[in-house]
GUDREN-19434 format. One record per residue (C-alpha): residue in three letters; x, y, z. Coordinates in nm, 3 decimals. Each point is the difference from the previous one (the first is absolute). Layout:
! GUDREN-19434
- ALA; X; Y; Z .
...
This chain:
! GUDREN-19434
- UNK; 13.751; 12.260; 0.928 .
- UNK; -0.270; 0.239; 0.053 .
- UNK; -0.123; 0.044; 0.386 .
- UNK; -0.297; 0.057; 0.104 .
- UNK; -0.121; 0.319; 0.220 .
- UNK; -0.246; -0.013; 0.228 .
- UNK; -0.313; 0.222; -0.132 .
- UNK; -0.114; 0.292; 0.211 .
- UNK; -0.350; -0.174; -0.029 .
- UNK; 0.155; -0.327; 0.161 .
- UNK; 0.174; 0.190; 0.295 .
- UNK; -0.325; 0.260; 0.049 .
- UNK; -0.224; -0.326; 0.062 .
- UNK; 0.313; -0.152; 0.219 .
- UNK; -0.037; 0.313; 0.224 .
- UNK; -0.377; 0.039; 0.014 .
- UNK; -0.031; -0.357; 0.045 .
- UNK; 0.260; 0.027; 0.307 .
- UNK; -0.122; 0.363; 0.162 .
- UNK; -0.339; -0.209; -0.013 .
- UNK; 0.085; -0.283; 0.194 .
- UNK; 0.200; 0.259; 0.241 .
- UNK; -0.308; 0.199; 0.079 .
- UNK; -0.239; -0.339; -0.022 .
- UNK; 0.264; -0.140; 0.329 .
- UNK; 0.016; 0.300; 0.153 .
- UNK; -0.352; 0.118; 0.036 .
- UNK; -0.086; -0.354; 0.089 .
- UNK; 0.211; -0.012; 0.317 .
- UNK; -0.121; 0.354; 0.096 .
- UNK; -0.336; -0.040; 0.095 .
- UNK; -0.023; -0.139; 0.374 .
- UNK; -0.150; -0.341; 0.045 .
- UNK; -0.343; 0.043; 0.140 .
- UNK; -0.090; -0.211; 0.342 .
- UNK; -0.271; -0.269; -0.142 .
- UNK; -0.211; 0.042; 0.351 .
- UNK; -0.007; 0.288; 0.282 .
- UNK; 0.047; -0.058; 0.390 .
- UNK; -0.332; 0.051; 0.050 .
- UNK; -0.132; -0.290; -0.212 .
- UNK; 0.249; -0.247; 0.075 .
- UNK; -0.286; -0.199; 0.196 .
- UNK; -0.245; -0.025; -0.251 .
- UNK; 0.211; -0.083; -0.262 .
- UNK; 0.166; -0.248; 0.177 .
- UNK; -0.412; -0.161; 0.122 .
- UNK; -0.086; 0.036; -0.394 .
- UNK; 0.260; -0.179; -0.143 .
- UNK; 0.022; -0.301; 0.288 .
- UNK; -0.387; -0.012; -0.123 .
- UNK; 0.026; 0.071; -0.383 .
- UNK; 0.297; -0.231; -0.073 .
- UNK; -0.008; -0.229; 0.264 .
- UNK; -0.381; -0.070; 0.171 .
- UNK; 0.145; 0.130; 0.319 .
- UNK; -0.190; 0.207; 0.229 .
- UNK; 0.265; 0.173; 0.257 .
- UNK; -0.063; 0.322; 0.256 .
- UNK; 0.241; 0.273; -0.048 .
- UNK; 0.100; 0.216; 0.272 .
- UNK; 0.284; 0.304; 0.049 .
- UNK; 0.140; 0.147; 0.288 .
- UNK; 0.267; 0.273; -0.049 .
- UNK; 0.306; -0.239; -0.106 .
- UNK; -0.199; -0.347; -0.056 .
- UNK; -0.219; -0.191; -0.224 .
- UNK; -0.179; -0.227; 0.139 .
- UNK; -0.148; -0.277; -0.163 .
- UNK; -0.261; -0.252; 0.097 .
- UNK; -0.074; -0.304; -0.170 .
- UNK; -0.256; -0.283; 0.144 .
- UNK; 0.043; -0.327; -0.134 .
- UNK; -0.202; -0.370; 0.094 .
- UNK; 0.365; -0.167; 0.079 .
- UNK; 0.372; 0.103; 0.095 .
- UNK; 0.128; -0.345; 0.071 .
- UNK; 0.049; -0.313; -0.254 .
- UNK; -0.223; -0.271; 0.086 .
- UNK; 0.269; -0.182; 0.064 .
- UNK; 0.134; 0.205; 0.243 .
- UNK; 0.175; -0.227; 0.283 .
- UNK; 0.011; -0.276; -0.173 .
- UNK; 0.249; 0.109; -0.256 .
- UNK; 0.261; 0.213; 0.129 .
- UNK; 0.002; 0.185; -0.372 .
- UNK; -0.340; 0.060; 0.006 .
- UNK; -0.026; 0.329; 0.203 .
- UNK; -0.217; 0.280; -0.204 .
- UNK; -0.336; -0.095; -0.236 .
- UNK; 0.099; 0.015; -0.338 .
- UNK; -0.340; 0.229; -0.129 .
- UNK; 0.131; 0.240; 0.293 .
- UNK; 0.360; -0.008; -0.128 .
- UNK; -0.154; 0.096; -0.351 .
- UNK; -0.190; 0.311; 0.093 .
- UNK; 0.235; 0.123; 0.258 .
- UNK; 0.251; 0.032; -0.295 .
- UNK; -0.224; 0.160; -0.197 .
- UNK; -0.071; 0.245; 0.262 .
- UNK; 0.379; 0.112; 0.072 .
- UNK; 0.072; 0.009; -0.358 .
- UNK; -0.330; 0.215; -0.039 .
- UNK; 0.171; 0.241; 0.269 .
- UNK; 0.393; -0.001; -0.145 .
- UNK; -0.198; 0.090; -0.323 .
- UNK; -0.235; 0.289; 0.134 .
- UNK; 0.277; 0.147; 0.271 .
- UNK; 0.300; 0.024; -0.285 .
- UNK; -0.230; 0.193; -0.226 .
- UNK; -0.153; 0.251; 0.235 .
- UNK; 0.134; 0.360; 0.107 .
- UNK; -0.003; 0.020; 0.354 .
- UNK; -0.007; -0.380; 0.191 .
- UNK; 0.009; -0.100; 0.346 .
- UNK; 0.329; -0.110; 0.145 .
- UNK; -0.168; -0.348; 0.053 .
- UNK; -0.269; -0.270; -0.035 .
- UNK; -0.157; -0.289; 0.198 .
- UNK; -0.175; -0.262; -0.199 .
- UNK; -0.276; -0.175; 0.289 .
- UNK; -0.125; -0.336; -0.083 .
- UNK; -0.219; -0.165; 0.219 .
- UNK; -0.152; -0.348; 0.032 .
- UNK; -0.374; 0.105; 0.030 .
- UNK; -0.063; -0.332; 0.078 .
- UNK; 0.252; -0.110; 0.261 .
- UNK; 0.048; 0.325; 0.101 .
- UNK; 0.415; 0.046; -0.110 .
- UNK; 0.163; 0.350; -0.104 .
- UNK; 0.293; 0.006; -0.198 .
- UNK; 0.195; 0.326; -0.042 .
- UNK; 0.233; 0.065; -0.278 .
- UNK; 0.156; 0.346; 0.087 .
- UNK; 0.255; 0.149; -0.266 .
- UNK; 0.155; 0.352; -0.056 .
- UNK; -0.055; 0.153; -0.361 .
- UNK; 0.304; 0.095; -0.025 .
- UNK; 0.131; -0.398; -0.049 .
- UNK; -0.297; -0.048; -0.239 .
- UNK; 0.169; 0.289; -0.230 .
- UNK; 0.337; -0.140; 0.042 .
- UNK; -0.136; -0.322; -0.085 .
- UNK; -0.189; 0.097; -0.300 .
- UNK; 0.299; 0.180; -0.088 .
- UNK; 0.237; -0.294; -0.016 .
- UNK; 0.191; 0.206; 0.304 .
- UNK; -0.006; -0.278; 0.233 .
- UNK; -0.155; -0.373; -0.122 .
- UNK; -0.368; -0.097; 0.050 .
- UNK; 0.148; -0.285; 0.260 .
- UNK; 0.165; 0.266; 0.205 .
- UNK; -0.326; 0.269; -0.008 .
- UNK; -0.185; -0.296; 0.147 .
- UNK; 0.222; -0.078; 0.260 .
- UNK; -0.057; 0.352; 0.083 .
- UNK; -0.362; -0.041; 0.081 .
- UNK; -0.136; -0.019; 0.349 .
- UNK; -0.228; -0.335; 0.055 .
- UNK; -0.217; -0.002; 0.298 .
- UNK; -0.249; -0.293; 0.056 .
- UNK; -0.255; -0.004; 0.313 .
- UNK; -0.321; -0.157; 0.121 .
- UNK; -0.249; 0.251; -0.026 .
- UNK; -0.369; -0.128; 0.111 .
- UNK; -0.097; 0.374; -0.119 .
- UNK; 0.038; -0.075; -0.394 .
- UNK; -0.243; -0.286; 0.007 .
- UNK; -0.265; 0.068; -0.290 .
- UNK; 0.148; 0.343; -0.040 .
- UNK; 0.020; 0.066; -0.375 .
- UNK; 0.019; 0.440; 0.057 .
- UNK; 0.295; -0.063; 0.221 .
- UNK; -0.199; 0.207; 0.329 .
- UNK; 0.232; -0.207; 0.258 .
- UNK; 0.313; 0.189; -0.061 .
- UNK; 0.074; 0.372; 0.022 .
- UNK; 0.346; 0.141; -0.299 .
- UNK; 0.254; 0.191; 0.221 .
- UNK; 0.335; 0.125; -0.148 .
- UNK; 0.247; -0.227; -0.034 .
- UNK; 0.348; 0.104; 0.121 .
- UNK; 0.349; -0.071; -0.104 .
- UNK; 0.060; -0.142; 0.304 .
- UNK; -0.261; -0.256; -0.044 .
């Protein structure tokens, strides 16, 4: 029984063919991954896409470590609101104030330089309620990075919820004044 060798042409083309996929893997992990937005327009891009993809119109504000966000909305609590104990938060408001924090996880894990946290405002221009959602960045790229679960990232958040008589029919968000957050708070 005759065998068979391989030809030179066969293992030439089994070389070239591997040396090519080498260099193909190798050059494609060398060049650095580009940030998709810069520090500086982290507020903008954040106020176009709450308007472009969602109809929302927010104010953006930054201090040295904090984004603040304000978002004015027609009603924070369900219409049912003490008369059903599971009834707390209007479901339109629950709607865009997830579209708003996912707006931010997406914008603050693709930029170069972001603050070390955010607030998300929301306030009942008609009743005249705020609601703070205040979250380090840090947790949203843990999060996003399956480091820690969503559940416990939210946990993590810092809810505040006050009368404020100031944020009636203010849609600009001129009744409150970003400071930096600390790690304290």
């Amino acid at each position: 029984m005759m065998k068979s060798k391989p030809s030179l042409k066969n293992l030439t083309k089994s070389v070239l063919l591997s040396v090519s996929l080498s260099s193909l893997l190798i050059s494609g992990c060398s060049y650095p991954n580009e940030p998709t937005y810069k520090e500086k327009d982290i507020p903008d891009i954040i106020k176009k896409i709450c308007k472009d993809e969602y109809g929302l119109d927010v104010t953006t504000q930054r201090t040295a470590n904090t984004l603040w966000v304000y978002a004015p909305v027609d009603q924070i609590l369900h219409k049912d609101y003490g008369k059903d104990q599971n009834k707390i938060f209007d479901e339109k408001m629950v709607d865009k104030l997830r579209n708003i924090l996912i707006t931010i996880g997406r914008v603050l894990i693709s930029s170069d330089n972001t603050p070390q946290f955010f607030a998300l405002l929301v306030s009942d221009i008609n009743l005249g309620i705020d609601y703070t959602i205040s979250g380090n960045i840090l947790d949203i790229k843990k999060s996003y990075a399956a480091f820690i679960p969503e559940e416990e990232s939210n946990r993590r958040y810092v809810v505040k919820f006050s009368s404020s008589p100031e944020a009636i029919g203010d849609k600009t968000g001129f009744h409150f004044i970003p400071y930096d957050i600390t790690i304290s708070e």
